[in-house]
N, C-alpha and C positions, 0 to 999 in steps of 0.2 A: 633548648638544651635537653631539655626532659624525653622531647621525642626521638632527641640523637640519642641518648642513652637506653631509651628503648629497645632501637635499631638493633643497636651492637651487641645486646644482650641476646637480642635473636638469633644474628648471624654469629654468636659464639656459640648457641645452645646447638647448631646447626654445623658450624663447623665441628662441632665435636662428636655431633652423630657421625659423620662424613670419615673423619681422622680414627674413630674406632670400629667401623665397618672395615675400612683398611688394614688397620691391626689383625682384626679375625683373619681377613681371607689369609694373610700370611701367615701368621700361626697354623692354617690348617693346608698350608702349603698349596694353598690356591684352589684348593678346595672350595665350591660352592655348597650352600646349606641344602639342607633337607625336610621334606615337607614335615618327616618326621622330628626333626629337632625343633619346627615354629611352626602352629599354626597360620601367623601370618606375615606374608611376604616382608622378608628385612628391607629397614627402613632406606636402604639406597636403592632398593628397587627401581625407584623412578629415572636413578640413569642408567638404566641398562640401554646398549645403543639399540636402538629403534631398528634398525640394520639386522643386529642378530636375534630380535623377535621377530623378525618376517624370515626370516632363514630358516630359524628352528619348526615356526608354523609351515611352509612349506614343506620340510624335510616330514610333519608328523602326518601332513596330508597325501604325500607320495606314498608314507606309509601303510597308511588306511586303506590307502584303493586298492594296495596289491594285495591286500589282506583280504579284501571284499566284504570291508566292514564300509556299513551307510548308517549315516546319521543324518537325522533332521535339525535344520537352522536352528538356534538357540540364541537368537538376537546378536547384538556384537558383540565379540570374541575379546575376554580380559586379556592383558599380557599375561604371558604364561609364568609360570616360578619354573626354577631349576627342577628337573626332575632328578632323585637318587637313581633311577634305573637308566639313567644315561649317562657318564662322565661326558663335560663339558670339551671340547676341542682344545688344544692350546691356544689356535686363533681368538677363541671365545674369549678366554681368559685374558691372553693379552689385550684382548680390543675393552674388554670389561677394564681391567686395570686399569686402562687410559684414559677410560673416559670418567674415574673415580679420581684418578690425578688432577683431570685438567676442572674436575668441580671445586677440586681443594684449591686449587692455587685462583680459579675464580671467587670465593668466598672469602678466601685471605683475602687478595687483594680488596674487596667490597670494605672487609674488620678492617683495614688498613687506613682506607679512604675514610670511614665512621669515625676511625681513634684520632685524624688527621683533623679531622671537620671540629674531634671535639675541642683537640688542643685549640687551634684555632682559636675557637668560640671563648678559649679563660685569656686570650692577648686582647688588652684595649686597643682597639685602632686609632691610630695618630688622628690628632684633629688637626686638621691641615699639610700641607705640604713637610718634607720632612725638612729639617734643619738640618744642615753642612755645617759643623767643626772642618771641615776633610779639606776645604782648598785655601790655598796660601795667596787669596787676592780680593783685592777690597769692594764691599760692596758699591752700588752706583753710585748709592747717595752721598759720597766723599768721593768723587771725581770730579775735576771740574771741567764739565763737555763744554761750555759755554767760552769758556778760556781756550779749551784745544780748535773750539770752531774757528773763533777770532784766531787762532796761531796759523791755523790752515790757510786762512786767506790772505794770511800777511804771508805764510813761506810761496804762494803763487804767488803776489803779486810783486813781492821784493827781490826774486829770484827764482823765476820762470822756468831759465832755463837750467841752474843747478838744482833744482829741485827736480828736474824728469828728465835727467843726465842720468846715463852709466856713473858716472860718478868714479871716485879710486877705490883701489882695497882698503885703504885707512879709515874710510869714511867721508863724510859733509863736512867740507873745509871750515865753516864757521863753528861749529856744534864741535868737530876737534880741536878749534882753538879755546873755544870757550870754556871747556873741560879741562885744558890745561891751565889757563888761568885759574878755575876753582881751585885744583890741588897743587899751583903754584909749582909749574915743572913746563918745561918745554912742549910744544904738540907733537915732537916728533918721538918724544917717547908714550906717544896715545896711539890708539888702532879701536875706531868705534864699533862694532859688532851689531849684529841683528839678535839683540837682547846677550846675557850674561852667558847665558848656557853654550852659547855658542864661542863664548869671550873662553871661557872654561875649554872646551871640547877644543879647541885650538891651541891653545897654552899645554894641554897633556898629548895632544898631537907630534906637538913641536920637543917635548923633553921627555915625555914618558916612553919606554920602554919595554919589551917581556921582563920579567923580571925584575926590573927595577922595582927597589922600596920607596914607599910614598906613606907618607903619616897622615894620617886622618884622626879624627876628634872620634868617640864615643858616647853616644851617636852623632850620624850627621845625615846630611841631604842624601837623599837615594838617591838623588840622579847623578851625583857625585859619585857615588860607591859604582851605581853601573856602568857610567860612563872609562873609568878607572882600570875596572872588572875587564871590561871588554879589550882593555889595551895590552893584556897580560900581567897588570901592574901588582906585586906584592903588599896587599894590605897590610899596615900596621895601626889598631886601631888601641887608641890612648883614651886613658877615660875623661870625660866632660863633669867639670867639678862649678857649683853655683856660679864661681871666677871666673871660668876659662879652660882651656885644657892643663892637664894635672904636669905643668914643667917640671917638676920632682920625678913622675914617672915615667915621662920623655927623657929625663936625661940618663936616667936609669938604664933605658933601652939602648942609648947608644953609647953609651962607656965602653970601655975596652978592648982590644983588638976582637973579641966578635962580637961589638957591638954594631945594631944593624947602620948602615951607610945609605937613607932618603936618598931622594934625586930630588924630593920636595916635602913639605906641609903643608896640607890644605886645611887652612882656619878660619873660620867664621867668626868672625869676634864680636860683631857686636848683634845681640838679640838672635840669637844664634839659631839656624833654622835646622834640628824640631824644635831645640829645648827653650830657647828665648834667654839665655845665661850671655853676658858680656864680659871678655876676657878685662881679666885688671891691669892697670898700668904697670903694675911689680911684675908681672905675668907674661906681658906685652916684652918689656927690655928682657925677663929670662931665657922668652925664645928666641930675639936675634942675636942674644949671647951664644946661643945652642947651636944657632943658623949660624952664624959666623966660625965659630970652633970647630963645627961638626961638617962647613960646606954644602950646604941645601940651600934650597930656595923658599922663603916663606910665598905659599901664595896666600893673601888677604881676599876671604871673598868678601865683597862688603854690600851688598846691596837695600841691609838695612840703617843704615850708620845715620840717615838721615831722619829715622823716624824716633828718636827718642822721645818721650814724654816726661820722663822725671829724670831727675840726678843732674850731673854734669857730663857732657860731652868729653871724650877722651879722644886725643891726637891717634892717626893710625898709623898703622908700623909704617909706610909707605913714606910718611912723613918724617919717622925718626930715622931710617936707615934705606932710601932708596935704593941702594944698590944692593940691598940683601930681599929684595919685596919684589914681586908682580901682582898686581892690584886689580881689583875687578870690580865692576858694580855696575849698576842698570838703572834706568828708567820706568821700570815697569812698577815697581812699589811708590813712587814718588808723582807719573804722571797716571799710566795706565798701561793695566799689563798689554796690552793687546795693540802697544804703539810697536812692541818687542825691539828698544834699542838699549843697547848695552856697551859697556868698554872696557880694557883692558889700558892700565900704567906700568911701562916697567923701563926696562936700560934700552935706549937704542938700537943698539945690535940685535936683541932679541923682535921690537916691533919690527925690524925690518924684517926678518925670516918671516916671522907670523904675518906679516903684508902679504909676502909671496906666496905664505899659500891660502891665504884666502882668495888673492887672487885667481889661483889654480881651485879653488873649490866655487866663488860666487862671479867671482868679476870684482863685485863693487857690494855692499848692503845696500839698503833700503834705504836711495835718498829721501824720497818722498818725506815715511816717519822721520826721518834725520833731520830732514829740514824743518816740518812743523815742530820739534823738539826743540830743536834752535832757538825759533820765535818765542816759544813757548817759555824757556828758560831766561834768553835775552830782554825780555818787558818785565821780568818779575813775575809772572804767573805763578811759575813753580815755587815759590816763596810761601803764597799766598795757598795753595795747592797743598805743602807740607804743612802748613799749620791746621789745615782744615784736618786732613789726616791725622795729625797729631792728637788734636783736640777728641777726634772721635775714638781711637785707639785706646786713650789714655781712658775713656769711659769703658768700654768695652773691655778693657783688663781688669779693670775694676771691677766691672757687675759680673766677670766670670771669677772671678777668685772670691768674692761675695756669694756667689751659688754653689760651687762649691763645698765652703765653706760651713752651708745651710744643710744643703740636699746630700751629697755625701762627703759626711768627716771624716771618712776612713783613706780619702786622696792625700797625697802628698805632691807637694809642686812648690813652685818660688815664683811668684809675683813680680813679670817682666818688666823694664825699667824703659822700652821700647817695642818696637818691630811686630809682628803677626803672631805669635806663637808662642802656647805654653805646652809642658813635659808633664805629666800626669804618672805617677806611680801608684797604683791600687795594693793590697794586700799582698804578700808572698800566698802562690798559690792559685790567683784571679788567672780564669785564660781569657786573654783580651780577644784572643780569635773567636773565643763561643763570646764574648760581652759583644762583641763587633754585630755577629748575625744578630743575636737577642736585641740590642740596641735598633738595626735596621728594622724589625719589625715597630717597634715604635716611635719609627719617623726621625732617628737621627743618627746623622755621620760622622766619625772618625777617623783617624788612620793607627793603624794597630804599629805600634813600637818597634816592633820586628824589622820594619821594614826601612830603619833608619840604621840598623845593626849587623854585624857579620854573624853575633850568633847572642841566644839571649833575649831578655828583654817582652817575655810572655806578659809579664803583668804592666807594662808601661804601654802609653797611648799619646797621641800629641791632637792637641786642640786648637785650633784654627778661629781666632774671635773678628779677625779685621772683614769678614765678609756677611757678618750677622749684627742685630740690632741688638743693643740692651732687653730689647723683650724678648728675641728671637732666645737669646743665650741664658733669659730666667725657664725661658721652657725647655730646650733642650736638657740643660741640666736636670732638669727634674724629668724629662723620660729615661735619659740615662742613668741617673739613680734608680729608676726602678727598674731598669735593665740589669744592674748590678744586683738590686736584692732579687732578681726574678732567677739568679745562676745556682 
């Protein structure tokens, strides 16, 4: 530290000889000095270019001989000083100007690189790898491989050849029936999907619009907004209240002849992904009063409905009013992201369209995952799979609302009742985009608020617990806290 500070003090004493050598020649309107004003050569001398000290010594030696002046050697020849009885060329000057510039911006950059090294030098370096808040998937040790290995060998040997079949656009016939059995509805209002997002991107394929309005939660999933975004689709974004979405302010929005006319809602209701808030069941019947009154479609995304850890369990719209719901949910929180199977419940009519054009988009999904999912769910695995899940979630919510809590009191949040993720709101005034860099330097990640919102939301952040340990998440917090006192 002491010898970086040294550094700098140099090349600032040095830049500033440099930076007022420059002042003068302009002031003297490029005027060079005189031997009469300094005895000794001004302190930029040394970058005169080398170039025009052999020019000028040339030019004084041509001179001499036609004078038929001789002189004896006098060892090696100093650089010369400007002489008064010569004005300097403009050449001169300009090439002297340039090469006084291009010292400055060398020496800057050097002060640059020194003040760079020192900050540096006051950031603790993370000890260890950095910790991820930032992704929405669980870490290994609450998967169960052992279960998917056994699944795999039973979907080859029980069903060879529907397992590495083209397969239909609806999906693996077993695995779509058996998802209809769960949510007690027929298979032919099912249409399995290669994971959710895709279950999504075909459902707004199939209804959405230019223009069409579409309601959305406050915040919600980005990949929703972008996905949405890109269809031409008129956001309408409703605020997200501890409950649920704010159905006071939904209904508010569409009263009266210009009141606006969805083509849908897209609601995450339970453990809501960023915020982790679960819509109430007062909440739940207010929007398919709305949805029925107002003619829209609720879609239900649900792909965490299965991970609660505390409270009780609430029925999902799909359940109380199927014909006002298309439903979505996945696989990928329950067995493993990276099986990427997902599905889609709604009215007949509709899976039928959305068959056609999956088949006009894939063919068929991904029997193979289809099938070991099957096995996987069919023996009980998956049973056994959520609880495990459960059990570690529920810790991990805990020990981050606990640090928190410790590390810094100045957050504000609610303490999720399931699923992957908590809403974090810091100070009025906190920029989570400068806490985000400041945080990355000391080894931990988040995803800045922003990016769940149309507009807004500087000081919010969401934190991701289901892919880190109860130790992982006492340390994060506590880098992150001093990322926040470091702003």
């Amino acid at each position: 530290m002491a010898r970086t500070l040294g550094e700098l003090e140099r090349k600032l004493l040095e830049l500033e000889r440099t930076l007022g050598a420059i002042g003068r020649e302009e002031e003297t309107g490029g005027e060079t000095p005189t031997a009469a004003a300094s005895a000794e050569p001004p302190a930029w001398s040394r970058v005169v270019d080398e170039a025009i000290e052999r020019d000028e010594t040339a030019q004084r030696g041509v001179t001499s001989a036609r004078a038929g002046q001789q002189s004896a050697p006098q060892g090696p020849e100093r650089p010369p000083t400007p002489s008064s009885d010569r004005p300097p060329s403009a050449a001169e000057l300009l090439r002297f100007r340039d090469r006084l510039e291009r010292t400055v911006r060398e020496l800057t950059n050097e002060y640059d690189d020194l003040l760079g090294r020192l900050n540096r030098a006051s950031i603790p370096a993370p000890t260890g790898p950095t910790i991820s808040f930032a992704r929405g998937a669980p870490s290994l040790d609450i998967i169960d491989v052992d279960g998917l290995r056994a699944a795999c060998e039973r979907a080859f040997n029980s069903d060879p050849g529907g397992t590495t079949a083209y397969g239909t656009s609806v999906g693996y016939p077993r695995l779509r029936a058996w998802i209809a059995d769960h949510h007690g509805v027929e298979p032919e209002r099912v249409l399995v999907t290669n994971g959710s997002m895709q279950a999504d991107a075909f459902l707004f394929e199939h209804l959405v619009r230019p223009e069409d309005a579409v309601i959305v939660e406050r915040p919600t999933y980005d990949r929703t907004l972008l996905s949405l975004r890109q269809r031409g689709a008129r956001l309408h974004a409703v605020d997200l209240q501890p409950d649920g979405i704010d159905t006071g302010a939904l209904a508010r929005l569409l009263a009266g002849g210009a009141g606006v006319r969805p083509k849908l809602a897209h609601i995450i209701p339970n453990f809501q992904n960023p915020a982790g808030y679960t819509l109430s069941l007062a909440k739940r019947r207010a929007l398919l009063n709305l949805a029925a009154e107002h003619g829209f479609i609720v879609f239900e995304d649900d792909p965490y409905v299965s991970l609660r850890f505390s409270g009780e369990p609430l029925p999902t719209m799909l359940s109380m009013e199927p014909d006002l719901v298309v439903y979505a949910s996945s696989f990928s929180k329950t067995v493993c992201p990276g099986i990427r199977v997902g599905y889609l419940v709604g009215p007949p009519a509709l899976i039928d369209a959305i068959a056609q054009l999956a088949t006009d988009t894939y063919i068929s999904p991904n029997m193979v995952a289809q099938s070991i999912v099957y096995e996987f769910c069919a023996s009980g695995a998956i049973d056994r799979s959520i609880e495990t899940v459960r059990t570690a979630l529920a810790e991990r919510a805990q020990t981050l609302s606990d640090a928190l809590h410790r590390e810094l009191p100045e957050a504000e949040f609610v303490k999720p009742d399931g699923g992957y993720f908590m809403w974090v709101t810091l100070p009025v005034g906190t920029d989570v985009g400068a806490l985000h860099k400041v945080a990355a330097d000391r080894g931990v990640a988040f995803v800045k608020g922003t990016d769940f919102l149309l507009e807004g939301g500087e000081n919010t952040l969401r934190l991701a617990y289901a892919g880190v340990t109860p130790e992982q998440i006492d340390q994060g917090v506590a880098r992150l806290a001093d990322a926040f006192r470091a702003l």
